[in-house]
DRENPAGU-775019 format. One record per residue (C-alpha): residue number from 1; residue in one letter; x, y, z. Coordinates in steps of 0.5 Angstrom, whole numbers, plus 500, padded with zeros to 3 digits. Example, Ala and Ser with C-alpha at 12.3 -4.5 7.8 and 13.67 -1.06 7.14 Angstrom:
<nodes>
{node 1, a, {525, 491, 516}}
{node 2, s, {527, 498, 514}}
</nodes>
This chain:
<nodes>
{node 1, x, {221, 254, 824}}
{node 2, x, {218, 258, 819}}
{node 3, x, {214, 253, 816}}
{node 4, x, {211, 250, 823}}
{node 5, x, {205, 255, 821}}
{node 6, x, {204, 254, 815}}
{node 7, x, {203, 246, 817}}
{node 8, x, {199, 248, 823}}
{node 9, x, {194, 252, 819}}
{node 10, x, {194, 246, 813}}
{node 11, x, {193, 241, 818}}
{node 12, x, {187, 245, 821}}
{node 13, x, {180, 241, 820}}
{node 14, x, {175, 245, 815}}
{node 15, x, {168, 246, 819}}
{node 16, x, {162, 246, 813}}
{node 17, x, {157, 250, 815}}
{node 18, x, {151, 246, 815}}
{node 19, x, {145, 246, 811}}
{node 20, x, {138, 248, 814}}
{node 21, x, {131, 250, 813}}
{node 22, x, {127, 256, 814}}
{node 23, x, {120, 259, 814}}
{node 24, x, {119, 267, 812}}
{node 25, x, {114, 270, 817}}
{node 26, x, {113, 274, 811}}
{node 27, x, {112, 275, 804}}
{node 28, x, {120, 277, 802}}
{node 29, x, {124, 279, 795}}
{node 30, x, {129, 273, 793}}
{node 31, x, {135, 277, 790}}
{node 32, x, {141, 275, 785}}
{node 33, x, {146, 278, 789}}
{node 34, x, {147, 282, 796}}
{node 35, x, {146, 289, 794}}
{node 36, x, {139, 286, 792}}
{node 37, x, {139, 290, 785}}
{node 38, x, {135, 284, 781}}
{node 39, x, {131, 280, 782}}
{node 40, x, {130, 274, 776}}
{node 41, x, {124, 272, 775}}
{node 42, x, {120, 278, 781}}
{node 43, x, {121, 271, 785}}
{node 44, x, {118, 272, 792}}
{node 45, x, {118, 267, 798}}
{node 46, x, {111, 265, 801}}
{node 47, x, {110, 264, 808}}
{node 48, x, {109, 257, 810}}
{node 49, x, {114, 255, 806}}
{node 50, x, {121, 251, 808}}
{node 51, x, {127, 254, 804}}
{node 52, x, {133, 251, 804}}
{node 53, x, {139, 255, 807}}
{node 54, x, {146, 255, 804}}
{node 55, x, {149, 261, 809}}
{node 56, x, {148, 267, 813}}
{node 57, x, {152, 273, 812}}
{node 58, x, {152, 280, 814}}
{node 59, x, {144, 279, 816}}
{node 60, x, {142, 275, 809}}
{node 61, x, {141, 269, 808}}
{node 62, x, {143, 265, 802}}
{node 63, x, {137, 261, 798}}
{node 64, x, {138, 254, 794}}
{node 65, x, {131, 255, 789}}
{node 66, x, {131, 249, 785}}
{node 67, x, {128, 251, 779}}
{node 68, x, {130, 258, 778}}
{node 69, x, {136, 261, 775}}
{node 70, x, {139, 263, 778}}
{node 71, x, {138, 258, 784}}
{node 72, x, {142, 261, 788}}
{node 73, x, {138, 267, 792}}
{node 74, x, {139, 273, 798}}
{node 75, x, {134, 275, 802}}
{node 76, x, {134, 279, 809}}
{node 77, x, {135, 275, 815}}
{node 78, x, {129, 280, 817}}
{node 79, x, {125, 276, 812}}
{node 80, x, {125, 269, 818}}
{node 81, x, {122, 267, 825}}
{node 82, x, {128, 265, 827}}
{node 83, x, {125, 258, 827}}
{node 84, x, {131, 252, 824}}
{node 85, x, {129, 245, 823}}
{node 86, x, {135, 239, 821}}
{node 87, x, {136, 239, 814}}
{node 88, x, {135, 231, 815}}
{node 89, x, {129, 233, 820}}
{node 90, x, {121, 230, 818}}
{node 91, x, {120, 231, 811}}
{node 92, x, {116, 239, 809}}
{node 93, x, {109, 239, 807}}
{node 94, x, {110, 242, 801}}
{node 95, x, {107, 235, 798}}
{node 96, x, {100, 238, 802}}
{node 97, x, {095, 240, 798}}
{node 98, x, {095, 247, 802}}
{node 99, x, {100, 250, 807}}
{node 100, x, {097, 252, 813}}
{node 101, x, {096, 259, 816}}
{node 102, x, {100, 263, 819}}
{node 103, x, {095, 267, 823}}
{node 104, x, {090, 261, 826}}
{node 105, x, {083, 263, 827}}
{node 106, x, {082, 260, 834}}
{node 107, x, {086, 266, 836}}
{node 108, x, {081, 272, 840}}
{node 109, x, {083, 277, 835}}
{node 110, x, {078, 276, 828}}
{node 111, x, {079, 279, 822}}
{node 112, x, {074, 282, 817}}
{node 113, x, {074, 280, 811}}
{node 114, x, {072, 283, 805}}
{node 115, x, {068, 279, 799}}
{node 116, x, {067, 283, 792}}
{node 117, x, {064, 280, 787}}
{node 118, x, {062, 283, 779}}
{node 119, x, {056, 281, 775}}
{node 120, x, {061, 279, 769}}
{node 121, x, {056, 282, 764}}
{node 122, x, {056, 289, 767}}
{node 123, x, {064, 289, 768}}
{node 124, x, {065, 287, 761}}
{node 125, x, {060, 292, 758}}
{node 126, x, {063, 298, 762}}
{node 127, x, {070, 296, 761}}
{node 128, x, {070, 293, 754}}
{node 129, x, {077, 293, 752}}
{node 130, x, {079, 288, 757}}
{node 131, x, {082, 281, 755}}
{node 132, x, {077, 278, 759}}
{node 133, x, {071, 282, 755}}
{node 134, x, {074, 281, 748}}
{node 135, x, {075, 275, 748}}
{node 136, x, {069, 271, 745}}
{node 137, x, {065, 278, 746}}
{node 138, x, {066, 276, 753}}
{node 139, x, {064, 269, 753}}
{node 140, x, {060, 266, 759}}
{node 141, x, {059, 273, 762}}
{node 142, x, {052, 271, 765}}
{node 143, x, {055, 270, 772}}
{node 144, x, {058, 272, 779}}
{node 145, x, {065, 273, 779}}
{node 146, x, {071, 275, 784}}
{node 147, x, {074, 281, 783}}
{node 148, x, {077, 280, 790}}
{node 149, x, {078, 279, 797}}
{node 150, x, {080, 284, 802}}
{node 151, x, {083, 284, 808}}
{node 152, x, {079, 290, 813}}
{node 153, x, {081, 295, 815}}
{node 154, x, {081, 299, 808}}
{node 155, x, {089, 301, 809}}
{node 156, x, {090, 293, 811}}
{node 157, x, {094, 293, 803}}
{node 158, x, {101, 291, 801}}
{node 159, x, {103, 288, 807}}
{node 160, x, {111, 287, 807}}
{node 161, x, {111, 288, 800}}
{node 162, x, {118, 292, 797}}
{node 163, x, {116, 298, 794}}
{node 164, x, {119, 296, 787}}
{node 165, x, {112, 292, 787}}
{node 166, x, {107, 296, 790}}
{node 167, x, {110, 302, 785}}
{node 168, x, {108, 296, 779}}
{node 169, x, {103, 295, 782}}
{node 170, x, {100, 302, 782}}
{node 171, x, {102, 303, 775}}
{node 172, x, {098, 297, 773}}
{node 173, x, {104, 293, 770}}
{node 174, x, {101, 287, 773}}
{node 175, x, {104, 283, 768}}
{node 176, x, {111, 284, 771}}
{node 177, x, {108, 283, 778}}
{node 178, x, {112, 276, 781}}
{node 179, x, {108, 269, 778}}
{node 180, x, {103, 266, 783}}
{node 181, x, {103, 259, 784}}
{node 182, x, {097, 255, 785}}
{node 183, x, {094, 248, 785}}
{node 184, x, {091, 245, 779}}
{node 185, x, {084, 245, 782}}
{node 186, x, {085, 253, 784}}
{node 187, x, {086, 254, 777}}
{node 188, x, {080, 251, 775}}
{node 189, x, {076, 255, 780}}
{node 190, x, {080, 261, 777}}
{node 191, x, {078, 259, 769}}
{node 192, x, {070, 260, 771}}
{node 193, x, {070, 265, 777}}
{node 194, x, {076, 269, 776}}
{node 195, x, {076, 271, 769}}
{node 196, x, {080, 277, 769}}
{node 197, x, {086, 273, 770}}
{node 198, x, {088, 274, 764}}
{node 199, x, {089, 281, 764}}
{node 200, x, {093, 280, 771}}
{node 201, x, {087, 281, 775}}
{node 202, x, {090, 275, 780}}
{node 203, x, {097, 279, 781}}
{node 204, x, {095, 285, 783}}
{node 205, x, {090, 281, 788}}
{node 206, x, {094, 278, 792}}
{node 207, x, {100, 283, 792}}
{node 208, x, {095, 289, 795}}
{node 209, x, {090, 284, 798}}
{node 210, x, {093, 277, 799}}
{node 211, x, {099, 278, 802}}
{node 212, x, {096, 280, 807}}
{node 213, x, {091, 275, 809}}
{node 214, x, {096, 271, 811}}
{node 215, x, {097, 264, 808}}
{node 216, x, {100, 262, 801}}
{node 217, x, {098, 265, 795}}
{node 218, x, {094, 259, 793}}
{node 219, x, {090, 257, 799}}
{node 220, x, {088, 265, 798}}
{node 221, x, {086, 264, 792}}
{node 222, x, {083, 258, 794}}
{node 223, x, {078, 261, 799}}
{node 224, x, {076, 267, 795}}
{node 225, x, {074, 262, 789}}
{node 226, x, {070, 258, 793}}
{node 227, x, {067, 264, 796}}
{node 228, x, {065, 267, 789}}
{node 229, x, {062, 260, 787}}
{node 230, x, {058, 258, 794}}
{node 231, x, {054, 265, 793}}
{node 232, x, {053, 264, 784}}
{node 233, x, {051, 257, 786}}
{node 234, x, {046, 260, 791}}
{node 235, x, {040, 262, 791}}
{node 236, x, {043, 269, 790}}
{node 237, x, {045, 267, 783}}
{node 238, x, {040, 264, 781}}
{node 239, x, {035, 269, 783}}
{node 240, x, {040, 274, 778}}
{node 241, x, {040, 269, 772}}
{node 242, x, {033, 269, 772}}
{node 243, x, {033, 276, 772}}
{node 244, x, {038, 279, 767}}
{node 245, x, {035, 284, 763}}
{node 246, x, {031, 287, 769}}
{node 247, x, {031, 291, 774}}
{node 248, x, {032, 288, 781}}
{node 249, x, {032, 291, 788}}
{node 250, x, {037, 290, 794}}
{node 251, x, {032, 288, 799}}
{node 252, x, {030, 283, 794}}
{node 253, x, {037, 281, 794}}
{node 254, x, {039, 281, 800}}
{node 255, x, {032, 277, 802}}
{node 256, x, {036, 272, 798}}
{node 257, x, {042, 271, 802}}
{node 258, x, {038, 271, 808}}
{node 259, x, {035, 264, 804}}
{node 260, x, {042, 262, 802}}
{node 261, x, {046, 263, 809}}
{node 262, x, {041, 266, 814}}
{node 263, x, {037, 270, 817}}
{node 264, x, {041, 277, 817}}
{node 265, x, {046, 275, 812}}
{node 266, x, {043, 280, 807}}
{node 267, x, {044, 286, 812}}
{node 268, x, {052, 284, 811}}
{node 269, x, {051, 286, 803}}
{node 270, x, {052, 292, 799}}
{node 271, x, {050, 294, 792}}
{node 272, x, {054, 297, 788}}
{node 273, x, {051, 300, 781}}
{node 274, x, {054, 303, 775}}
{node 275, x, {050, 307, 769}}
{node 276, x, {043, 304, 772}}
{node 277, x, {048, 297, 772}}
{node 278, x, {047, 291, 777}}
{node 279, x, {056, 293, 778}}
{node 280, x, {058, 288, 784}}
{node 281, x, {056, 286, 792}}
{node 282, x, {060, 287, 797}}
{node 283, x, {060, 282, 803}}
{node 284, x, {062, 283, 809}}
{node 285, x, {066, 277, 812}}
{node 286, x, {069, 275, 820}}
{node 287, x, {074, 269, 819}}
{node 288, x, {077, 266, 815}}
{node 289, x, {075, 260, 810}}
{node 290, x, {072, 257, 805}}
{node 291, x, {064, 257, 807}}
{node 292, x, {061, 263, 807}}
{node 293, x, {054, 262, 813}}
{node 294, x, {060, 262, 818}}
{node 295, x, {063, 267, 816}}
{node 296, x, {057, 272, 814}}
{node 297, x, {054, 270, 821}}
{node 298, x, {057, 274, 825}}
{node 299, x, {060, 280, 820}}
{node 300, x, {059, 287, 821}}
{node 301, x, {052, 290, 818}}
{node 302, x, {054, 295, 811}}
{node 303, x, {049, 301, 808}}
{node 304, x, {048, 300, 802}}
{node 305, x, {047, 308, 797}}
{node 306, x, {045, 303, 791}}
{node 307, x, {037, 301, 792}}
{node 308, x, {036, 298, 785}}
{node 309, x, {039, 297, 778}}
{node 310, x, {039, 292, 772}}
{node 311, x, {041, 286, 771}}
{node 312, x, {046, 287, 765}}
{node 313, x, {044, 283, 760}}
{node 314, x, {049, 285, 755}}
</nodes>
């Protein structure tokens, strides 16, 4: 009779946990164990993203990253919607060109964006030591360039980011920040609008503005490169091209994105100055996308301290 038992539970059938996939509704930190103490590689899990679960325990979830050693990674559970789809459910959209926004804009309440573009010539002759300004003396500098697009209101940063990262980050050790992945195209945008990518620049963007505009750091980066190459393309760029070495005012330039945008856009621009330099411009926005007319037209008005200033020639 001792034995019965032993047969019994022998004969029991073993139940698999199936496996499903998840989206996080939030950017989290994919760790090597479950008391979260490393984190290979600094991988995080971008919103909009399927991942496919192996298990649930105690509140974590239990990752399969194809690629990355390990492969296997825990992440709070707090991380997810709670939304589930059949592992042998309609193949994900990863294959799209760019994941769709977890916070649409048809919704009532819009968001205000921040445009911040630098003439690349006054960054890199008051910053000299700067990759990006040191390689062939600066290159092709004379240009608008992105610096980054924020999220309003000013203290709308870092957005579900663990404190590990932002303290990275703060510390200007951008180069240890977690790898960005974005798509050929948004590379080439990178190349020519954001130089500053070769001193990290991009890192520290999206892990202290990008997290919290809410999409893939690709389709950000995307927007904001796309911004930055629509107002150098422009009549704005143009007109500081045609005078580099010189001395320009803000109403001249604001009169040039009301030509390239529309009447009052250039009451939605600040001039910024640095030693009598042409710095950058700030641009208010209201949405979120990749064309800056129906973004400016309805964007709240900026004073502007800086009236006039030189456009650096270096």
């Amino acid at each position: 009779m001792k034995n019965i038992p032993i047969l019994a539970t022998a004969l029991l059938p073993v139940v698999a946990l199936a496996r499903f996939t998840a989206q996080p509704s939030q950017t989290c930190e994919a760790y090597n164990n479950m008391k979260h103490t490393q984190n290979t590689h600094h991988v995080l899990l971008a919103p909009g993203h399927d991942y496919t679960v192996v298990k649930k325990h105690k509140g974590q979830y239990l990752i399969l990253l194809k690629g990355e050693s390990p492969a296997q990674r825990w992440v709070d559970g707090s991380c997810f919607s709670g939304k589930k789809h059949s592992q042998n459910a309609e193949k994900s959209n990863h294959s799209k060109k760019y994941e769709k926004p977890i916070f649409s804009n048809t919704k009532k309440v819009t968001k205000t964006e921040l445009l911040v573009l630098s003439w690349q010539n006054a960054f890199c002759e008051t910053h000299p030591k700067k990759q990006e300004c040191r390689q062939d003396g600066g290159g092709d500098a004379g240009h608008l360039t992105l610096h980054g697009l924020w999220p309003q209101p000013r203290n709308n940063v870092y957005c579900n980011v663990p404190k590990k990262t932002v303290s990275r980050d703060k510390f200007h050790q951008w180069k240890t920040l977690p790898n960005i992945d974005t798509e050929p195209e948004t590379l080439e945008l990178m190349d020519r609008y954001m130089p500053g990518y070769v001193s990290y620049l991009h890192k520290h963007e999206w892990i202290k503005h990008g997290t919290c505009y809410g999409t893939t750091p690709d389709r950000y980066f995307h927007d904001a490169l796309t911004l930055a190459k629509e107002v150098d393309n422009s009549a704005v760029g143009t007109l500081l091209k045609k005078n580099i070495g010189k001395r320009i005012t803000l109403g001249v330039i604001r009169h040039a994105f009301d030509q390239a945008f529309g009447m009052g856009a250039g009451q939605r621009v600040e001039m910024k100055c640095d030693r009598g330099l042409l710095s950058e411009l700030w641009i208010n926005l209201r949405g979120q996308g990749d064309h800056l007319k129906p973004l400016i037209a309805h964007a709240p008005k900026r004073k502007s301290r800086c009236r006039q200033a030189i456009v650096d020639a270096k």
